[in-house]
C-alpha positions in Angstrom: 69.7 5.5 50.1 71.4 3.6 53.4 70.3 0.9 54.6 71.0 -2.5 56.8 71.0 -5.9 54.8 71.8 -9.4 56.3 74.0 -11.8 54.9 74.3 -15.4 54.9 78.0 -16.6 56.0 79.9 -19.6 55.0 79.7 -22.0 57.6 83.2 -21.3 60.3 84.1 -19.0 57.9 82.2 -16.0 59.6 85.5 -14.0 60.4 87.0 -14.7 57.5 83.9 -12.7 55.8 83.3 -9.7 58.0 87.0 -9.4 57.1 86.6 -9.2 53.8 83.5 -7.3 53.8 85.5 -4.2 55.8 88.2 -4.6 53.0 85.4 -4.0 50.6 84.5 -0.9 52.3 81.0 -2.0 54.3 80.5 -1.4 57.9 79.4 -4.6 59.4 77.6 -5.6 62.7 77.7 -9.5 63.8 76.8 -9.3 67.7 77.7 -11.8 69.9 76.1 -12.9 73.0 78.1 -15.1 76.1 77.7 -18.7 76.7 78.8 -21.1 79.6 80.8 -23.8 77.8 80.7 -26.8 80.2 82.8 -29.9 78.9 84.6 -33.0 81.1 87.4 -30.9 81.7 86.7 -27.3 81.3 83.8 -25.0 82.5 83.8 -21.4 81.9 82.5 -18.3 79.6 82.8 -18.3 76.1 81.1 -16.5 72.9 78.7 -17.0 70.4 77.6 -15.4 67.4 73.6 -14.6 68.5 72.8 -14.9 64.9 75.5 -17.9 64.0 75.7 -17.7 60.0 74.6 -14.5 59.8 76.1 -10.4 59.8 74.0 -7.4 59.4 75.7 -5.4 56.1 75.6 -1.5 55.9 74.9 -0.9 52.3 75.6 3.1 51.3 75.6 2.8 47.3 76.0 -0.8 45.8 75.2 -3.9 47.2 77.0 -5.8 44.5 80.5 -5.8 46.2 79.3 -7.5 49.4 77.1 -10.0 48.0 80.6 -11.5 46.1 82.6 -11.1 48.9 84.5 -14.0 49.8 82.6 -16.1 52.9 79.4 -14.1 52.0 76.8 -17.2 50.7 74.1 -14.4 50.2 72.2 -10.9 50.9 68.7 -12.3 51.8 66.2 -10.7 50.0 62.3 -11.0 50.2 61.8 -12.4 47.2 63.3 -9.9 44.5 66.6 -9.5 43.2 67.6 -7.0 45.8 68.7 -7.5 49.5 65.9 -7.2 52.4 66.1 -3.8 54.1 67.0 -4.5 58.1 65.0 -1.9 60.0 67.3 0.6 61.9 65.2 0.0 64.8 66.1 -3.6 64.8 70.3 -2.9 64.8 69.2 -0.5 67.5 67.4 -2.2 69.5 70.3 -5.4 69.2 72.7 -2.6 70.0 71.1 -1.0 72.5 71.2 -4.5 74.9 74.9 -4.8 75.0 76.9 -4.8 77.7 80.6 -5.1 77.4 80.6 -5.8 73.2 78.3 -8.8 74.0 74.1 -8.7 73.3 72.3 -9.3 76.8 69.2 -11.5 76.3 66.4 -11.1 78.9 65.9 -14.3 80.9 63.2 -16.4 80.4 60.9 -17.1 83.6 61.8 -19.3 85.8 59.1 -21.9 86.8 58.9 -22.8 90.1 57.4 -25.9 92.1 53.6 -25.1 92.2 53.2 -23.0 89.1 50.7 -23.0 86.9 51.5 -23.4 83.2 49.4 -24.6 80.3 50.6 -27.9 77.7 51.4 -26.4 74.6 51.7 -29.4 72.7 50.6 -33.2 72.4 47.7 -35.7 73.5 47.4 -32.7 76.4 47.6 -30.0 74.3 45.4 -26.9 75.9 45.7 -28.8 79.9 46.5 -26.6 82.3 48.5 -28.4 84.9 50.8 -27.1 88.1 54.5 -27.7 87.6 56.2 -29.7 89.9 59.8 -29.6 89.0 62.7 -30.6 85.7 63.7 -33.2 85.1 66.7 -34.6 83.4 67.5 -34.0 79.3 65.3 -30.9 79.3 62.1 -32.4 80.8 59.3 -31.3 82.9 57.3 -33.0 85.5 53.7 -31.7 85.6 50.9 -32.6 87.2 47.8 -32.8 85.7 43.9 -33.3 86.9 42.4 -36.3 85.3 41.0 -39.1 86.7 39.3 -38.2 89.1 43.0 -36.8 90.5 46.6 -35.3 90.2 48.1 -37.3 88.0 52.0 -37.2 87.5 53.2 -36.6 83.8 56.7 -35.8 82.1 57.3 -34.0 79.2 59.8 -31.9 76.9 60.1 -28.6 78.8 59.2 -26.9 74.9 55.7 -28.1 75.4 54.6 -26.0 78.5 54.6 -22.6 79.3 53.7 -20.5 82.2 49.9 -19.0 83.0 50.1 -15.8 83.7 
């Protein structure tokens, strides 16, 4: 019986292991998704692995070969001695979002200045509050009813997220 595994690669060495993985005879699927790169003296597109550390394995008859491949860590497995079986679905579905060999993910909503959104985390965990705008190193500026008023709060953008 066929099915998709996923293993664990080496650390940098990801290439080097889907390499050897098609030597060994396995089909192998690693998608990649793009990424602005933004550095002092360069901006532009790059790549990344959407799964960094990680390839989805095709395993036909033994799983043996591609577990000792070189730059393979692991197959991971749910417990037993045998690799985890990756839905077809799932490869599918990953496959089925590309757009010129690289996986497009939907975009998350954008908040905008009078939102709603709820506190997720924290001392206001549960608060519904109106969003007011970001702030630098990934913060949010909300403002909350307390008080008797609008009171003006910051925090990580993780710990909000929009009522809908």
């Amino acid at each position: 019986m066929s099915y998709w595994a996923c293993a664990q690669l080496e650390t940098r060495r990801e290439r080097t292991a889907l390499h050897f993985l098609g030597l060994n005879g396995f089909m192998t699927y690693a998608p990649r998704i793009r990424t602005q790169r933004v550095t002092p003296t360069h901006r532009g597109e790059s790549s990344a692995w959407l799964f960094p550390g990680y390839a989805f394995v095709w395993i036909e008859l033994q799983w043996h070969a591609a577990r000792w491949s070189p730059g393979v860590i692991r197959l991971v497995s749910s417990g037993g001695a045998e690799p985890a079986k990756v839905p077809v679905s799932v490869i599918e579905n990953l496959k089925s979002r590309e757009r010129n060999g690289f996986v497009v993910l939907p975009q998350p909503p954008r908040l905008k200045r009078g939102d709603k959104v709820q506190v997720t985390h924290g001392p206001f965990n549960g608060s519904t509050a109106i969003f007011e705008g970001m702030r630098p190193h990934q913060r949010v500026a909300i403002l909350l009813t307390m008080l008797g008023g609008q009171q003006r709060v910051e925090l990580p953008k993780r710990d909000i997220r929009p009522v809908t």
